[in-house]
C-alpha positions as CSV (number, residue, x, y, z in Angstrom):
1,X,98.8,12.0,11.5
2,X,99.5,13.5,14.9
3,X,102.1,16.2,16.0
4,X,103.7,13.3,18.2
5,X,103.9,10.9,14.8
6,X,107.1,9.7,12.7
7,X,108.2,12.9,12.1
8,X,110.1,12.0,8.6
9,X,105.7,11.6,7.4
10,X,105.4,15.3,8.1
11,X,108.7,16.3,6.8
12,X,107.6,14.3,3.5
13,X,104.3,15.7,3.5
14,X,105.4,19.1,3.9
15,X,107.8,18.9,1.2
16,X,105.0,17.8,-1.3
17,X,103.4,20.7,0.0
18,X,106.0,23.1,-1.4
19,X,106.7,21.1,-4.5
20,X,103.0,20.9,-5.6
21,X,102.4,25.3,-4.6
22,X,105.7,25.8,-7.5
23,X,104.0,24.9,-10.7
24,X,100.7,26.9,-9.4
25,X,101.8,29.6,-7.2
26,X,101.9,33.8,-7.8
27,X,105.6,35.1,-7.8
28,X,104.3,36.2,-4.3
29,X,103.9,32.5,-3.1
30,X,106.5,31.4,-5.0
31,X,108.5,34.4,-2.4
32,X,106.5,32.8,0.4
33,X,107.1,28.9,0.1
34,X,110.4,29.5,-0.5
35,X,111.0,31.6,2.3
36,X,109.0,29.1,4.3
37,X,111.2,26.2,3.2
38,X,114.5,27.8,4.0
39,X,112.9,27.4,7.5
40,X,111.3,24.2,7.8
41,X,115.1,23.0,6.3
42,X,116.6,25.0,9.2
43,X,114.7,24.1,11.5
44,X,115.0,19.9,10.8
45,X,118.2,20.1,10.0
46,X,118.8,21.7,13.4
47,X,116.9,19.3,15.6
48,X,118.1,16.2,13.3
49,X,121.8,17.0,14.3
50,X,121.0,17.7,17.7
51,X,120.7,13.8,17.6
52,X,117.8,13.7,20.3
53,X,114.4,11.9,18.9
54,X,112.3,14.2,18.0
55,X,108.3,15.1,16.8
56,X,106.5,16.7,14.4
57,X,105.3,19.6,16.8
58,X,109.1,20.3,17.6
59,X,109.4,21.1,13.9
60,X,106.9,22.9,14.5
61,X,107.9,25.3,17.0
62,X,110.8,25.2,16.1
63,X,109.8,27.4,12.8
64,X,107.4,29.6,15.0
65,X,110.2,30.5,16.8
66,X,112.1,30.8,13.9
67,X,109.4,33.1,12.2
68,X,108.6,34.9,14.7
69,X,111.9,36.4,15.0
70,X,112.0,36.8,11.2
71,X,109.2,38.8,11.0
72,X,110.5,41.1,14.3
73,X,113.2,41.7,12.6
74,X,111.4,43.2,9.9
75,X,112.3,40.5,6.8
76,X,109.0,40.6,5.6
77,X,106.5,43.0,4.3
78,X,103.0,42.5,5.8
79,X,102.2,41.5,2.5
80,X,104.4,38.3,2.5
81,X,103.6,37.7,5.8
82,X,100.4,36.7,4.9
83,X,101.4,34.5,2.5
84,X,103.9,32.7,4.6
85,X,101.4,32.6,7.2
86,X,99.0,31.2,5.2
87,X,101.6,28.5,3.9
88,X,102.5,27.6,6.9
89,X,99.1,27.3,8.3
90,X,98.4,24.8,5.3
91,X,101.9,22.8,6.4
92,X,100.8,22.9,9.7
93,X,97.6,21.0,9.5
94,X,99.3,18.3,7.8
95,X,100.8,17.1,11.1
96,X,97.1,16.9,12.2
């Protein structure tokens, strides 16, 4: 799938990505996905009522962005940064 695909496949995929880390995941990844998902859900519910067609990569930045300010801000130990960076990495590559 590429970043430019149907972006509802890498919302769906991504999804299944957090569902399927619960029943495995440390408390600290549990922290992490669901920290993660609170800003993938942002983020697409944000560009979804913006009401302009949009892809997988705008998702995309739009959670860097999103994160990025997050962790400026100071909402996440270096710790849990690591873990939602490593998340998201995995989320990422499913829009490859």
């Amino acid at each position: 799938m590429s970043a430019l695909a149907i972006p509802e496949q890498f919302i769906n995929a991504v999804a299944e990505l957090f569902d399927a880390i619960v029943p495995v995941a440390t408390d600290d990844e549990l922290f992490a996905s669901g920290y993660l998902r609170g800003h993938f859900d942002l983020a697409v519910g944000t560009l979804q009522v913006d009401g302009e067609p949009f892809a997988a990569i705008d998702v995309i930045t739009q959670v860097n962005n999103t994160l990025e300010l997050a962790i400026g801000n100071g909402e996440l130990n270096p710790e849990d940064q690591q873990h939602v960076n490593k998340i998201w990495s995995q989320a990422q590559q499913l829009a490859a």
